[in-house]
C-alpha positions in Angstrom: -25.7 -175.8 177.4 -24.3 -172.2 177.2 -24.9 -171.5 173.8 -26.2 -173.5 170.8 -24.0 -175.8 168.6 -23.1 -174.8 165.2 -24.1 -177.8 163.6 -26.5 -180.6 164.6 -26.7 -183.9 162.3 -30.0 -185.8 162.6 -29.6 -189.5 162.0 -33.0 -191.9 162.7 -32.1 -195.2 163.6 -34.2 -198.5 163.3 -33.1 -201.9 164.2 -29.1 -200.6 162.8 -27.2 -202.0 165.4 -24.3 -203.2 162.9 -24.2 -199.6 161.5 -24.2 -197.5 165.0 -20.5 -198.0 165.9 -19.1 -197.1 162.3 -21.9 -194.2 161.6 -20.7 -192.3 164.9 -17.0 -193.0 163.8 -17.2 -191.6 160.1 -19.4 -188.6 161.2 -17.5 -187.8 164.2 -13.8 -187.5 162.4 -15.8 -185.5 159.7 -16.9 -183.0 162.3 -13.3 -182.9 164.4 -11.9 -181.3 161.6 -14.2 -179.2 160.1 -12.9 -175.8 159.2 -12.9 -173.6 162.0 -13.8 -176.6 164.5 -17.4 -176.0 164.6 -19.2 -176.8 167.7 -21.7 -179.7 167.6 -24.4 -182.1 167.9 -25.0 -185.8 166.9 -29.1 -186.3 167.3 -29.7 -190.1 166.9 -33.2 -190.7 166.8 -34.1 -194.3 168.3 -37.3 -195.6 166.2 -38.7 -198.2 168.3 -35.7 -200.3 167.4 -36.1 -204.2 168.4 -32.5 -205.1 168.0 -29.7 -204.0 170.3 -29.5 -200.7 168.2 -30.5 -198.6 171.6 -27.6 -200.3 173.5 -25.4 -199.5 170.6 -25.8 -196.1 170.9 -26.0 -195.9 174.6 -22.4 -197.4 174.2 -21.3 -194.6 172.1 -22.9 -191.9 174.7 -20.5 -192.8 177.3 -17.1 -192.8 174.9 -18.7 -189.3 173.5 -19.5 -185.9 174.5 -21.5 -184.8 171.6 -24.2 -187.3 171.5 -28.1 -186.5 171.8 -30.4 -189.6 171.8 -34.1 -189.4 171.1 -35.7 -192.3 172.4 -39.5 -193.0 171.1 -42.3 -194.3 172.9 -42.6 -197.3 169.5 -42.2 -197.3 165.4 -43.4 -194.1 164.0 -41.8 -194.6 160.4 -38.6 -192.8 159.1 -40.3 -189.5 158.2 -41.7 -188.6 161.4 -38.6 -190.1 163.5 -36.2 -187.9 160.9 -39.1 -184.9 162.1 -38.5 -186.1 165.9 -34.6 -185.2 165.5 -35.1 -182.3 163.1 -37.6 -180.9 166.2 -34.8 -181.7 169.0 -32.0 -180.4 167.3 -30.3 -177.1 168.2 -27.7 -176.4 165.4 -27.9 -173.1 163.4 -27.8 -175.8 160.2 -29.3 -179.4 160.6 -27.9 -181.8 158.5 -30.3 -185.1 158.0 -29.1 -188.1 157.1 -30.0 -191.8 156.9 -27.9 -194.3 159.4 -27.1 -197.3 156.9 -24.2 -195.2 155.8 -25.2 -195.2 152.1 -25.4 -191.5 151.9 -21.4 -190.5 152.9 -20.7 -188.4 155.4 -18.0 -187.6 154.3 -20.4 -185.0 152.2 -21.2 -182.6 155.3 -18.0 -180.7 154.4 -19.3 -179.7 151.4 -22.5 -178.4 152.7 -21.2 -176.6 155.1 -19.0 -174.9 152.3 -22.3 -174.1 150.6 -24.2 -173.0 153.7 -21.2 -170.7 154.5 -21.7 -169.2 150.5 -25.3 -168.1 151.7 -27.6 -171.2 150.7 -30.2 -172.0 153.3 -30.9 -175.5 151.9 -27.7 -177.9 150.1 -29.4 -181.3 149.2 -27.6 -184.2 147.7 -27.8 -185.4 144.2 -27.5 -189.3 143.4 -25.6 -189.5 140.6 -25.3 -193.5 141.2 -26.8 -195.9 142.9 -24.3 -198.7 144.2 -26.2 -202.2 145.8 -29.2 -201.3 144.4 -31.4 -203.4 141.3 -32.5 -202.0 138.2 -35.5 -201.9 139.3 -35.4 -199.9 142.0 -33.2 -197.6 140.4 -35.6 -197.2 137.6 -38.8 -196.9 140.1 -37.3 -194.3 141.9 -36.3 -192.0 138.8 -39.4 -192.7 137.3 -41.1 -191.4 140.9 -39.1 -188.0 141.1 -39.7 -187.3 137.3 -43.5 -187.8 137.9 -43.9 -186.3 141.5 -41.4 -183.1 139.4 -44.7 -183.1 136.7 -47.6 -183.7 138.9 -47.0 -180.9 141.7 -46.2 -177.0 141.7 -43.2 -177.4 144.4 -40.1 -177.4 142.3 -38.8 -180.7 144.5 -35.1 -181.9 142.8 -35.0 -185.7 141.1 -32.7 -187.9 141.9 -32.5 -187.0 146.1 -32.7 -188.1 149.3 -33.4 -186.7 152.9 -29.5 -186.5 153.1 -29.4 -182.8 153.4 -28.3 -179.6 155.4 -31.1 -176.8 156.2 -30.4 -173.6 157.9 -32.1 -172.2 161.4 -35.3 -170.5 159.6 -36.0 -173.8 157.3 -35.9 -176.3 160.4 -38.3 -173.7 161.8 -40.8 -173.2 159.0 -41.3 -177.0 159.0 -41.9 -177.2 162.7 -44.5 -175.2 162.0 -45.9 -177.5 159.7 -47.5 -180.6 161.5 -48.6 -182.8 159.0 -48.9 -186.4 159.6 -48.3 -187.9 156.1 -44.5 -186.5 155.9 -42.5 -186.0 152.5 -39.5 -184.2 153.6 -37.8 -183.9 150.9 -40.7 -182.2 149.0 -41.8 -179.7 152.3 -38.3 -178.1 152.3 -38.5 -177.3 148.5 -41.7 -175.8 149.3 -40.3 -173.8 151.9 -38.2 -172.2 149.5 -35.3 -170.0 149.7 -32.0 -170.6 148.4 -31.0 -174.2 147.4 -29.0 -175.9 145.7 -27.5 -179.7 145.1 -24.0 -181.0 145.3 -23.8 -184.1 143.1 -22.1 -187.7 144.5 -22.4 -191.3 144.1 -24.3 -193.2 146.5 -22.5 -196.3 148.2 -23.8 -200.1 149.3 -25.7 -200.4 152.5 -23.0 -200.9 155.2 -24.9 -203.3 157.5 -28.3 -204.6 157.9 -31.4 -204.8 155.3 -33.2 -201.9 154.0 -36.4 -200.2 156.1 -37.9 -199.6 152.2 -39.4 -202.4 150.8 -41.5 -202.1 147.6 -44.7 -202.2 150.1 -43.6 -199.3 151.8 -41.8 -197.4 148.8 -45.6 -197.5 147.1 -46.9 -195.8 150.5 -44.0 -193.4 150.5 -44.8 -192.5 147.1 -48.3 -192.0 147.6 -47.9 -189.4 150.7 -45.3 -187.7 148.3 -47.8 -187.4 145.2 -51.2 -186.6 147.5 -49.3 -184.2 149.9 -48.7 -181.8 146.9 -50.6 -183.0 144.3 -54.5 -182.4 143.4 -54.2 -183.8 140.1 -55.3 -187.7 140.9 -58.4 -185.8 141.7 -58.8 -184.0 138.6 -58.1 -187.4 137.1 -60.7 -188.8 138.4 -63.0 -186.0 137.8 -62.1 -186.1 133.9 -62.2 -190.4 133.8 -65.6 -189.6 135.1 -66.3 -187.1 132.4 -64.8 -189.5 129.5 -66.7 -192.4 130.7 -69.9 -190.3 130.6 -69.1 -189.2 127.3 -68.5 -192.9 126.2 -71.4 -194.6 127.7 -73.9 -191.2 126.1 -72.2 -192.3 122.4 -72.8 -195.3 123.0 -76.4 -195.0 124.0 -77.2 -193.2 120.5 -75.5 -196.1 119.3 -77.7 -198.6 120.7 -80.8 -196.6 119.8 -79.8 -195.8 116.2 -79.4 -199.2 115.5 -83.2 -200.1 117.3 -84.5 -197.5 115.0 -83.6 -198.6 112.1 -82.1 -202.1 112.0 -83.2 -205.3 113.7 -80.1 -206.3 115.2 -76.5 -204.6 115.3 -74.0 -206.5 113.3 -72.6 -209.2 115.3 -75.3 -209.3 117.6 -76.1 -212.4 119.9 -78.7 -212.4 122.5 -77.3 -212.2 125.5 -75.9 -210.4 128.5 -72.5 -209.7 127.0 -72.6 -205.8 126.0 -74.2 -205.4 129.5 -71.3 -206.7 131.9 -68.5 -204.7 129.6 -70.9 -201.5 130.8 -71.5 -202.9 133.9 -67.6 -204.0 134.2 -66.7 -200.6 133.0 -68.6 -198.6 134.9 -67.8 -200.0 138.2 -64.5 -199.7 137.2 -64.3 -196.0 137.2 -66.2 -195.7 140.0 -63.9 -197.4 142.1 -60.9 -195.8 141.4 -62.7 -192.4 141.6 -63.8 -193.5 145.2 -60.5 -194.4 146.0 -58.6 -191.3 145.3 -61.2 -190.0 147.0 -60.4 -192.1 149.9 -56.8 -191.6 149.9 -57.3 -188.1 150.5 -60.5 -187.9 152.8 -58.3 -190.6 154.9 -55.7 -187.9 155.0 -58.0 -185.0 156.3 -59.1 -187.4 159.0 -55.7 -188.4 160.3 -55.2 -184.0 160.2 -58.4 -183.5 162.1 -58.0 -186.2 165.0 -55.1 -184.0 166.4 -53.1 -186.6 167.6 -49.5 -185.8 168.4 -47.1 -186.9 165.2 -45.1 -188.8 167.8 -43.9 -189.6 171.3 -40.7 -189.5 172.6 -39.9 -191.8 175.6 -36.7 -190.1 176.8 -34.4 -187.4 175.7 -30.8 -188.7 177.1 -27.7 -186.0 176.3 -23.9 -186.5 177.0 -22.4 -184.6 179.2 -21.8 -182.0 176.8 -23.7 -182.3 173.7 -22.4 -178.6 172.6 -18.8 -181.1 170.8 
């Protein structure tokens, strides 16, 4: 290419072969008429797909001119196949956004308005959540609201990865390799300017969603641990109350051996001893395994191991749009 594009939009794909024909469609009119016809990139990022999701976009390659497919080696997870495109792409802004479509982008006009104003980051707000059940909605507000409490990165509620991030933010995450990825909370740790535009979020176009409750809990895990010490204060302090429980309750025990025969209600037996026992163990346990989510982390870190692998980068014959 003779110069970079303008704009590059990252989209991961995995197993989406119902949503590849109409993503390309929706984001490639929004980009044709753009103010001032920006030049362009589309970076589809093919996870390891099993369906025909690779052939779909191979399809598209040869209709486009714009297109950029990163092809890797298996399933890494979204985070670190939205970090493979994010990595590839060559666009003074990125723009990340998920391939099922709920996330409109019709939206990347608006960005770009506030990326033209000055702002270096413009993430979107969910202001409703269409196709989706109460509980999920609920989960996921009650998630951002905690993660918002627990951590010192001022990370917006209510969003997404659907977002656009100027030159020096792509850059400042590449330089952060870190395995256990939470986007959306790295670029509002990056800092400078940001700011939300508000929308409603539509139905799932095609296919089932890549988030089950399994993997939500994960994903909410990495979000909490990645910028969060406070489960390990919290074990330190259950620690410190269960102490503190078990001491009172030993000058309990030996008040009553001093000077009364039996405590009231007393029965020979073992039964006072498993609800220590019980108790104890209990506390222990979850201490070890905050501890464990986070020593597991440092391992991953240390090992070295590349975040992923990319089998092929294919371009069109001229990805510049």
């Amino acid at each position: 290419m003779e110069r970079p594009p303008t704009l590059s939009v990252v989209v991961p794909l995995y197993n989406e072969e119902g949503n590849v024909a109409p993503l390309f469609e929706r984001v490639g009119t929004i980009l044709a008429h753009l103010p001032g016809n920006p030049s362009h990139e589309i970076v589809v990022v093919n996870d390891g797909s099993a369906d025909r999701t690779l052939e779909r976009i191979r399809d598209e390659m040869r209709r486009r001119s714009d297109v950029v497919l990163v092809n890797l080696s298996r399933n890494f997870g979204h985070q670190l196949a939205a970090t493979a495109g994010i990595d590839t792409a060559l666009g003074d802004a990125v723009i990340l956004m998920d391939g099922d479509l709920q996330d409109p982008p019709e939206l990347i006009e608006a960005f770009v308005e506030k990326w033209h104003e000055g702002y270096d980051v413009v993430y979107a707000v969910r202001r409703t959540r269409k196709g989706e059940s109460l509980f999920k909605v609920l989960t996921a507000r009650l998630f951002y609201r905690l993660v918002r409490r627990m951590t010192k990165v001022d990370i917006p509620v209510d969003t997404g990865d659907f977002r656009l991030m100027s030159r020096r933010v792509v850059e400042a995450l590449r330089r952060s390799p870190e395995r256990h990825r939470f986007l959306r909370g790295m670029v509002s740790w990056v800092g400078y300017r940001q700011t939300g535009v508000v929308y409603d979020r539509d139905e799932r176009h095609s296919g089932k969603t890549k988030y089950p409750f399994g993997k939500m809990l994960r994903f909410a895990i990495d979000g909490i641990t990645s910028f969060s010490d406070v489960p390990l204060r919290f074990a330190s302090y259950l620690g410190f109350c269960s102490s503190a429980i078990a001491f009172i309750y030993a000058l309990i025990v030996i008040g009553f051996k001093l000077f009364s025969a039996h405590p009231p209600g007393y029965t020979p037996g073992w039964a006072s001893t498993i609800v220590a026992v019980l108790f104890l163990g209990g506390v222990q346990l979850i201490g070890i395994g905050i501890l464990g989510e986070y020593l597991g982390r440092v391992y991953d870190e240390v090992k070295g191991r590349p975040i992923y692998l990319v089998s092929e980068i294919e371009r069109s014959a001229d990805s510049t749009g």
